[in-house]
Structures are given as C-alpha cells and as structure tokens.
C-alpha positions in Angstrom: 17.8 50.6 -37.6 18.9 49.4 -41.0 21.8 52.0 -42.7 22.5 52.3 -46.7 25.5 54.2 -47.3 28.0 55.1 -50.7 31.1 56.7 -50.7 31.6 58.7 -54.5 34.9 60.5 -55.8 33.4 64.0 -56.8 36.7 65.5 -58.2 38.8 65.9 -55.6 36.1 65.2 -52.7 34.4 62.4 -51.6 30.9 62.5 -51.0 28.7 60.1 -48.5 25.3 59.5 -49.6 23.5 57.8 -46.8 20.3 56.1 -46.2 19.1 55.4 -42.8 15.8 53.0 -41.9 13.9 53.3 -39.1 11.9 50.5 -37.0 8.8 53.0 -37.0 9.0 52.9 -40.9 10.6 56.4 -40.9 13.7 57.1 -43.0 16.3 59.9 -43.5 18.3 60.8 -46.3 21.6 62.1 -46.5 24.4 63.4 -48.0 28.0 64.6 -46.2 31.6 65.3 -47.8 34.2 63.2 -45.9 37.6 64.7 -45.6 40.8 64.6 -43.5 39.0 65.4 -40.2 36.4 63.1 -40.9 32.4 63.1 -42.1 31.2 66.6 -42.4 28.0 68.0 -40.8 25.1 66.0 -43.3 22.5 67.8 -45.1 18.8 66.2 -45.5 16.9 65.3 -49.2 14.0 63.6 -50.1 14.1 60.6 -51.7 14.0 62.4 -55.6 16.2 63.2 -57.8 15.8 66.8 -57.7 16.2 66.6 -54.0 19.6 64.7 -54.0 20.9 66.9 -57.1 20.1 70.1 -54.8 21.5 68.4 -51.7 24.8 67.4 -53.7 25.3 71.4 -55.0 24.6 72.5 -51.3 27.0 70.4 -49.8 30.0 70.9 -52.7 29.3 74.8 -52.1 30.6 74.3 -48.5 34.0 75.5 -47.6 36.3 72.9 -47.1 37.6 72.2 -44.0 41.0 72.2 -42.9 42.6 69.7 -40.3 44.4 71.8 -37.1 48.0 70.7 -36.7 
C-alpha cells in the first residue's frame, strides 16, 4: 500500500487530505480534521474536484471535538 497525505491550515483547523493506493489497483480518498485528540473520523470523495470541495464542507460542518481532562 502506497499512502499520499497533506496537512492544510483551514482557519483555525487543520485539515488531512489523504490518498491511499492499493496493490489490487484500488484507491481511497480522504479527507479528516486533526485536532488536539488526534485525526478525526475521515470522510470518502472521488477523485474530482466537486467531490473534494463537498467532502471539505462536510467535514468543516462537523462539531469540533473537545479533549476530556
């Protein structure tokens, strides 16, 4: 398995765009925010631009998680 991952400032969030390669030839897409607790649950696009724009607004529309103390 080959992996293709970016980390972007979005404002105040980061956001992991990820790109995951398969031996079968398969591949996944994702996206994720990473906070204080860590890398948040990912959500899946297709590899298009509308895709990725729709997976970004799904995954900023997410509350944001809180660490427990």
């Amino acid at each position: 398995m080959r992996f293709n991952n970016i980390v972007v400032n979005f404002g105040s969030r980061k956001l992991s765009i990820a790109q995951h390669h398969f031996s079968d030839g398969l591949s996944t897409n994702e996206i994720a925010i990473i906070d204080s607790i860590g890398v948040g649950d990912p959500i899946e696009f297709k590899p298009d631009l509308e895709s990725l724009l729709s997976a970004i607004g799904r995954v900023l529309s997410e509350p944001q998680r809180e660490s427990i103390k």
